[in-house]
C-alpha positions as CSV (number, residue, x, y, z in Angstrom):
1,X,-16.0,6.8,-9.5
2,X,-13.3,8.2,-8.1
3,X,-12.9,6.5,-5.2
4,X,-13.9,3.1,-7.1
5,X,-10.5,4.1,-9.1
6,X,-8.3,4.7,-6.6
7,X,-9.8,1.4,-4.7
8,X,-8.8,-0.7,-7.6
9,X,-5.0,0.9,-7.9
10,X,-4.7,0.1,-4.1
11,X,-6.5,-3.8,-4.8
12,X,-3.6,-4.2,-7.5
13,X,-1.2,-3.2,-5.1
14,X,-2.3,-5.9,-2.0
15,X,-2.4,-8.5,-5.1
16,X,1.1,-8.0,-5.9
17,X,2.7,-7.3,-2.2
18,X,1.1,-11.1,-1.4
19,X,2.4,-12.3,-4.1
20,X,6.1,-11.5,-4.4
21,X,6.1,-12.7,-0.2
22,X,4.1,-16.0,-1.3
23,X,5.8,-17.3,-4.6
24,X,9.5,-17.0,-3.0
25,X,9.2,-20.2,-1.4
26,X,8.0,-22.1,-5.2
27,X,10.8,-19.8,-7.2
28,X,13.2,-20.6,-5.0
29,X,13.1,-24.9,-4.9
30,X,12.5,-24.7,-8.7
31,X,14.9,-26.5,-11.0
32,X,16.0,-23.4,-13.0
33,X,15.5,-21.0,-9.8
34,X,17.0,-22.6,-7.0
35,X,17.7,-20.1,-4.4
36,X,18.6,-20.7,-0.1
37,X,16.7,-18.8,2.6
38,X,18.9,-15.7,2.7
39,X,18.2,-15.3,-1.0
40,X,14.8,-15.3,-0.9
41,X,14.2,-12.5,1.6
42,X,17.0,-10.2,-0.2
43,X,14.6,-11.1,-3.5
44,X,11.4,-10.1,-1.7
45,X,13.3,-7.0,-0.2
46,X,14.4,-5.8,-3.3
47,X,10.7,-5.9,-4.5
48,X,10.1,-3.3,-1.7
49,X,12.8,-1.1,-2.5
50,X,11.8,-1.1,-6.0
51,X,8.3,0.1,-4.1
52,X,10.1,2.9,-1.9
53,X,11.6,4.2,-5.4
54,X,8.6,4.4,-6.5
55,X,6.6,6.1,-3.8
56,X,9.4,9.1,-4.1
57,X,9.0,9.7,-8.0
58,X,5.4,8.8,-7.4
59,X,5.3,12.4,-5.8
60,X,7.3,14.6,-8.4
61,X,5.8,13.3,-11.3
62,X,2.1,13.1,-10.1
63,X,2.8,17.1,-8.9
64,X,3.6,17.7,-12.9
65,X,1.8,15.5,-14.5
66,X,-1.6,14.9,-12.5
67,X,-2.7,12.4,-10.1
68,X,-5.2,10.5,-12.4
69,X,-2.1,9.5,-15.1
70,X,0.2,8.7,-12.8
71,X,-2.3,6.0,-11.3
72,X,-3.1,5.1,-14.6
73,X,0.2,4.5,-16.0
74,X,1.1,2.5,-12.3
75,X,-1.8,0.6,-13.2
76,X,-0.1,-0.7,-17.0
77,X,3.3,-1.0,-16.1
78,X,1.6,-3.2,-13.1
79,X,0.5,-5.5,-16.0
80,X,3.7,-5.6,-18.1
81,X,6.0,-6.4,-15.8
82,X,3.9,-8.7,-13.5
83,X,3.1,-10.4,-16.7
84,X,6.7,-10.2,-17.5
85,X,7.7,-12.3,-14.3
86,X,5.7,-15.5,-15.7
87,X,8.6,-15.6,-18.1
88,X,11.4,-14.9,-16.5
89,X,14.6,-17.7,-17.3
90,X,17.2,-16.7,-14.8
91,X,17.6,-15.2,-11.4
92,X,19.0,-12.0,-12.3
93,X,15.7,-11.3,-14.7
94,X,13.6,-11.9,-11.9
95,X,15.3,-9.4,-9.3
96,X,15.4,-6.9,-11.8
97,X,11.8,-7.5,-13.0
98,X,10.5,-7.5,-9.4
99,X,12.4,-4.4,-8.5
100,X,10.6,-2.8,-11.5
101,X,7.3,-4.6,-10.4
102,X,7.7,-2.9,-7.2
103,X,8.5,1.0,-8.9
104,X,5.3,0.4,-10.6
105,X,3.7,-0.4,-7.9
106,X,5.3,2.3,-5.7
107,X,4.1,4.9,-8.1
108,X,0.4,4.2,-7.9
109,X,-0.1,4.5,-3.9
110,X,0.6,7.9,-3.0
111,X,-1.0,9.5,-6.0
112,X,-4.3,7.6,-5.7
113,X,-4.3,8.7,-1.5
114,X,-3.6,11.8,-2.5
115,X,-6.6,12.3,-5.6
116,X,-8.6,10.6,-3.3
117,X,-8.2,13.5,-0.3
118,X,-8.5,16.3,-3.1
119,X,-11.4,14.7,-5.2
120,X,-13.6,13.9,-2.1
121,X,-15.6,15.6,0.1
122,X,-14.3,16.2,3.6
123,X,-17.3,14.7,5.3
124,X,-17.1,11.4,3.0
125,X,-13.1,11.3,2.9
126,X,-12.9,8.7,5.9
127,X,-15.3,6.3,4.8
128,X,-14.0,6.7,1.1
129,X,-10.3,6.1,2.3
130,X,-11.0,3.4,4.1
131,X,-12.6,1.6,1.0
132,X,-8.9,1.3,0.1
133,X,-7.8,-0.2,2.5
134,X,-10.6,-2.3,2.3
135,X,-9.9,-3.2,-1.3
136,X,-6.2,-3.4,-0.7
137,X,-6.9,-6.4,1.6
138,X,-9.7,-7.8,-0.7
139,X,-6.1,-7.5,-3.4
140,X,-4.4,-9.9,-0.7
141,X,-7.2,-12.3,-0.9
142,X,-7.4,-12.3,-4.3
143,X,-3.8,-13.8,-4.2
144,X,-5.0,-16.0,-1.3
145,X,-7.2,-17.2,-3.3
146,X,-4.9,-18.3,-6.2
147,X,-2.5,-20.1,-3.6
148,X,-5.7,-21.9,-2.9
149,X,-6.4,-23.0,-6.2
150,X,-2.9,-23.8,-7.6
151,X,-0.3,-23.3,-5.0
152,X,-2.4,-24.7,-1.5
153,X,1.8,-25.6,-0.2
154,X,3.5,-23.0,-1.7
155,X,4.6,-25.1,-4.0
156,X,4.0,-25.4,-7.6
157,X,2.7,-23.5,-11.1
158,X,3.9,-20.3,-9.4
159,X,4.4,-19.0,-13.3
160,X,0.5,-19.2,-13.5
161,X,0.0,-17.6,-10.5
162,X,1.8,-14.5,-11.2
163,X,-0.6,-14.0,-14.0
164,X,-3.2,-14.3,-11.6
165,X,-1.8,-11.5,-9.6
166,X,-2.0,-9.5,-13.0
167,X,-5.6,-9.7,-13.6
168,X,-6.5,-7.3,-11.0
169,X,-5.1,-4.3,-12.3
170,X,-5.6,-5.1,-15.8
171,X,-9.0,-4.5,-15.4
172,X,-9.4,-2.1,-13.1
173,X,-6.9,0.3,-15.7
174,X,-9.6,1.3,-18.1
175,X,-11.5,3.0,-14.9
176,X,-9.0,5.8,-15.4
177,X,-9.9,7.2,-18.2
178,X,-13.9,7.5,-17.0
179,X,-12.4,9.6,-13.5
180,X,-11.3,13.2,-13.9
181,X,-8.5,14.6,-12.6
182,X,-8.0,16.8,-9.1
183,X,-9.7,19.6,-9.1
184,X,-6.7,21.2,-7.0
185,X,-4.1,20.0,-9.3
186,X,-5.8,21.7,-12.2
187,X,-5.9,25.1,-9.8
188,X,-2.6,24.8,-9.0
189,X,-1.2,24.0,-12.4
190,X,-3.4,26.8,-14.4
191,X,-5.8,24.6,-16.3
192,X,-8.6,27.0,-15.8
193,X,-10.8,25.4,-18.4
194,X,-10.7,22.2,-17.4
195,X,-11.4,23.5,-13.5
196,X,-14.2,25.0,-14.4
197,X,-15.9,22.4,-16.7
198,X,-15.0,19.5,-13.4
199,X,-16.6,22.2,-11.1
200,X,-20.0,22.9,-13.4
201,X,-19.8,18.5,-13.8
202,X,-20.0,18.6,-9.9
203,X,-22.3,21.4,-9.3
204,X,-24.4,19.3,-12.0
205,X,-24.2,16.3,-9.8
206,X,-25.0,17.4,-6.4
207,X,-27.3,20.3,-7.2
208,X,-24.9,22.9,-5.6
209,X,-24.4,26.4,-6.8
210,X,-20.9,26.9,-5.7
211,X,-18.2,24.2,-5.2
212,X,-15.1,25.3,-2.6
213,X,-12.2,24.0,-3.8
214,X,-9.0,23.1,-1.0
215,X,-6.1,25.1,-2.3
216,X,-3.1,27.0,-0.8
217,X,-3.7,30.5,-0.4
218,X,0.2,30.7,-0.1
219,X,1.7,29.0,-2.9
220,X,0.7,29.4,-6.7
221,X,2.5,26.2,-7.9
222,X,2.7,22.5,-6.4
223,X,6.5,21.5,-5.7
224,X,7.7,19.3,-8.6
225,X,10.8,17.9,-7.3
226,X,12.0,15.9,-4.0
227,X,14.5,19.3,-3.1
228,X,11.7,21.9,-4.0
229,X,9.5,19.6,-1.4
230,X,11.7,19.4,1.3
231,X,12.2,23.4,0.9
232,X,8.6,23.5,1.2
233,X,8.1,21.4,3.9
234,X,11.0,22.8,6.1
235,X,9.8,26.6,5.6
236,X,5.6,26.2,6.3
237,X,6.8,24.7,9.6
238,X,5.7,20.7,8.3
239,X,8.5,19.4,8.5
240,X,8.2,17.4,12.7
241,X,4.7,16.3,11.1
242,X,6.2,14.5,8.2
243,X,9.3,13.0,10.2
244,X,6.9,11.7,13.1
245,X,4.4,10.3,10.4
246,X,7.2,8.6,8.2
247,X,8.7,7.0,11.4
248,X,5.4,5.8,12.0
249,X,5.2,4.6,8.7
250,X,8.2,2.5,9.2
251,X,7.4,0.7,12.4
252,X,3.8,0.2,10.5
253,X,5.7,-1.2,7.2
254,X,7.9,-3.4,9.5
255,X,5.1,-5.4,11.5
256,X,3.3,-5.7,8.7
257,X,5.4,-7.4,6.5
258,X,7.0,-9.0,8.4
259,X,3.5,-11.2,9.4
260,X,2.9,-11.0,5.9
261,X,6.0,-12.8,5.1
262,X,7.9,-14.7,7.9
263,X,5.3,-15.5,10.3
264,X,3.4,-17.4,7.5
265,X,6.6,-19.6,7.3
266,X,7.5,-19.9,10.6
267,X,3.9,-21.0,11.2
268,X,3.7,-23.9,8.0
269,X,6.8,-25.0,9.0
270,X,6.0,-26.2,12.7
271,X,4.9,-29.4,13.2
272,X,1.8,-30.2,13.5
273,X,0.5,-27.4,11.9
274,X,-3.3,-27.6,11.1
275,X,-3.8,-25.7,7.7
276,X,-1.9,-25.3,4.9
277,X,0.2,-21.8,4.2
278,X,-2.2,-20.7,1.3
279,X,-5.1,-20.7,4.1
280,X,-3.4,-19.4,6.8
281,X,-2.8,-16.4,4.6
282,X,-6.4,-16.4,3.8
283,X,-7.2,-16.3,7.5
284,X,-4.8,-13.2,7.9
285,X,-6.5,-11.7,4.8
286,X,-9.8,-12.3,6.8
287,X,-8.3,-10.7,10.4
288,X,-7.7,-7.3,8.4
289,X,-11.1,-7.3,6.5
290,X,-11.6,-7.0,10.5
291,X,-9.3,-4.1,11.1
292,X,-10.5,-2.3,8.2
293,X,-14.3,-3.0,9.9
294,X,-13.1,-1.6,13.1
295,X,-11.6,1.2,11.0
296,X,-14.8,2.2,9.5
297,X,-16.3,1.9,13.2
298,X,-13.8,4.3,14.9
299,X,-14.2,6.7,11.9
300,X,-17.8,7.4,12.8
301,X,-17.1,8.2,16.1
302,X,-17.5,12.2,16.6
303,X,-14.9,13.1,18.7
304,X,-12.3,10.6,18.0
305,X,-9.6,12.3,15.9
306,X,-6.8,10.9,13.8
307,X,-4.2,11.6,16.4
308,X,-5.9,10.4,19.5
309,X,-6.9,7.1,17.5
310,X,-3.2,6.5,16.5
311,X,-1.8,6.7,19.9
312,X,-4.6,4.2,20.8
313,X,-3.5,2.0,18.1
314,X,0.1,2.1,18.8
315,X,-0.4,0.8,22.2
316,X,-2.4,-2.2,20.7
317,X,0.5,-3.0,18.1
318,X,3.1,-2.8,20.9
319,X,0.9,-5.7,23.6
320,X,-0.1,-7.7,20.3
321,X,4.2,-7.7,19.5
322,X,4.6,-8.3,23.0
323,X,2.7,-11.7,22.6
324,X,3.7,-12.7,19.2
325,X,7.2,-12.9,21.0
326,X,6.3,-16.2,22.6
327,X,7.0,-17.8,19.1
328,X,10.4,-17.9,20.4
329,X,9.6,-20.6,22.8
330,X,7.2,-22.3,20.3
331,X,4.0,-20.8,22.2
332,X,2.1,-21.0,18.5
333,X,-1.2,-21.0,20.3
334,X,-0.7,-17.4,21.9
335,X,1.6,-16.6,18.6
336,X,-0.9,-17.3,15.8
337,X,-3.5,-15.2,17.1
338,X,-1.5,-12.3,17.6
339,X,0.2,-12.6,14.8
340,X,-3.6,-11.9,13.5
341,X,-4.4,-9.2,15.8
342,X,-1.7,-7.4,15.0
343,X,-1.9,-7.2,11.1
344,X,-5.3,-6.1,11.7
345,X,-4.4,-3.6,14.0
346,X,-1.8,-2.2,11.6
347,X,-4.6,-2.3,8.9
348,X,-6.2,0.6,11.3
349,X,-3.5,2.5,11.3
350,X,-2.3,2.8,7.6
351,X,-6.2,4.2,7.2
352,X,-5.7,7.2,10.2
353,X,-1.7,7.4,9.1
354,X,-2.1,7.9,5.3
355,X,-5.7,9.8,5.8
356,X,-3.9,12.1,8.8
357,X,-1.1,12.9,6.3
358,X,-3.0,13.5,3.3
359,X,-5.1,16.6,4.8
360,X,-2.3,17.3,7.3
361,X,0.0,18.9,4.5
362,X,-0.8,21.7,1.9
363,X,-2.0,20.6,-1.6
364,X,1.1,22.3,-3.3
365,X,3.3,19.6,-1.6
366,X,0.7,17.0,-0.4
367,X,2.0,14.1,-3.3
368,X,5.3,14.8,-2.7
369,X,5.2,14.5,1.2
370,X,2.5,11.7,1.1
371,X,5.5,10.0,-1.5
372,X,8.3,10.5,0.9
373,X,6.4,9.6,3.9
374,X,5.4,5.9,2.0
375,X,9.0,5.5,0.8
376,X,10.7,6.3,4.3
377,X,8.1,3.6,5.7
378,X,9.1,1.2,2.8
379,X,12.8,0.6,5.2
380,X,10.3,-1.5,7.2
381,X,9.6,-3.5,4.7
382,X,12.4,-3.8,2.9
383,X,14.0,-4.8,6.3
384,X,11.6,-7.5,7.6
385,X,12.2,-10.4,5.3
386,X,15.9,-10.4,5.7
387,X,15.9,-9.8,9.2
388,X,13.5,-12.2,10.1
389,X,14.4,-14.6,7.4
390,X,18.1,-14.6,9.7
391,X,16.3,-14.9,12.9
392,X,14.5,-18.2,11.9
393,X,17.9,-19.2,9.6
């Protein structure tokens, strides 16, 4: 149940990342939205720094409040304001309402990775956290699939498709209340009774007479607070982990929005093009169902750690970036399909990045760290539209 939960807050979250890149093109030729190329990307960027706010409050506030609520209440505010931008009138309502689209969003991520690690066991956690990813791109083509059906040019009823993009985390939000919370979070906040009644639940469930429980030996209380985090960090010695890790993050965030957003352009708007935009994001939606297969693959390999398969990974993202370069002198045939082997190959690596970082650092600061690391990536993201909205200007 757990990880079915935290699967559905990461599906909500691919829904709403497609959408914001897909529905600029729509809000910005309508009547009462006009807006020019330049606009467009600053109002998709501003949707991921809304996100990179909320991945660094996501970690504070799940430390002091619990993993499970934080997701839960990412979940709702998901729903209000995506619901909210089917009614916005003027352009300033609609950056402000995607920036806060994109802090609800933002909040959910790291806290589902991170009850996911501490609510799983250690043999199961790869598979499990690749089920994210997995639903996070099954969240992309749920959006696909609404281009499909109203918007197959990126052009039209985009107000019905944001409530569209809604519908998946509106109904994956009552799951919360069925999951309990982290069994380290309740150690490391002093809720004994409630420890102990998850742990006899478990012991129930899998027959076992003793359940070990991952906590610091070193710390009685998680860090609570961005500065108390970084202390942390800096004085266990975790601190050229989390800097190489959000670096990687960013170069990860960078390539894969920027397919996600200006490569689908660039590609509708050559002639001769043979599909519409909705399906060629459908088709991208379909190479990282592949990456997410290969994923799965390389995670039952028995010697193959999460290191070793990142370096690996990293030199296939740098020859698939190589070739999508030949865009520049209208190669589409050798462009398109990197463009698609290198989202998926990016899919890989946000499943060994996020799971590497998640059991890398100590439970007393693993939200917090797994936070920062998502919302130092999120400069990728925020940067690609607008840079590669200006290359093609």
């Amino acid at each position: 149940m757990v990880a079915l939960f935290c699967s559905g807050v990461m599906l909500a979250d691919g829904a709403e990342m497609l959408l914001v890149s897909a529905i600029v093109a729509a809000v910005g030729s309508s009547p009462e939205l006009r807006m020019g190329r330049m606009a467009r990307g600053l109002l998709v960027s501003s949707s991921f720094a809304g996100m990179q706010m909320g991945n660094l409050l996501s970690g504070p506030l799940s430390s002091r409040y619990g993993r499970r609520r934080i997701c839960i209440v990412s979940l709702w505010l998901v729903s209000i304001f995506g619901l909210a931008s089917s009614m916005v009138q003027t352009i300033g309502q609609l950056f402000f309402v995607q920036i806060s689209l994109g802090c609800a969003i933002g909040i959910g991520g790291p806290s589902a990775v991170t009850l996911l690690t501490e609510a799983t066991p250690t043999e199961q956690r790869g598979a499990l956290s690749n089920a994210t990813g997995f639903a996070f791109v099954l969240g992309e083509a749920w959006t696909a699939l609404g281009l499909l059906l109203f918007m197959p040019d990126l052009k039209g009823p985009w107000r019905l498709l944001c409530i569209w993009g809604v519908l998946p985390a509106f109904f994956v939000s009552p799951l919360g209340w069925l999951v309990r919370e982290s069994p380290s979070w309740l150690q490391l906040s002093g809720k004994r009774k409630e420890l102990n009644d998850l742990l006899a639940n478990i012991q129930r469930l899998h027959g076992k007479g003793e359940v070990n429980i991952e906590v610091q030996k070193t710390s009685g209380c998680s860090s609570k607070t961005l500065a108390s985090t970084w202390h942390a960090i800096i004085q266990e010695g975790h601190c050229r982990t989390l800097v190489l890790a959000s670096y990687l993050a960013f170069l990860m965030n960078y390539l894969f929005y920027g397919t996600t957003f200006a490569f689908t352009q660039i590609f509708s708007e050559s002639e001769g093009d043979w599909t519409s935009p909705a399906m060629e994001m459908l088709i991208v939606s379909g190479a990282e169902f592949a990456g997410i297969l290969i994923a799965w693959l390389l995670l039952l390999h028995p010697t193959l750690g999460r290191i070793r398969a990142l370096q690996m990974l990293c030199l296939g993202s740098a020859l698939s970036s190589a070739a999508l370069m030949s865009v520049v002198y209208g190669n589409f045939y050798v462009a398109d399909p990197a463009a698609y082997v290198l989202k998926a190959v990016v899919s890989i690596m946000f499943t060994f990045l996020y799971l590497y970082i998640s059991e890398a650092l100590p439970v007393s600061v693993r939200a917090s760290g797994v936070g920062l690391c998502m919302g130092i990536g999120r400069l990728g993201s925020i940067a690609a539209p607008r840079r590669h909205m200006a290359w093609v200007a």
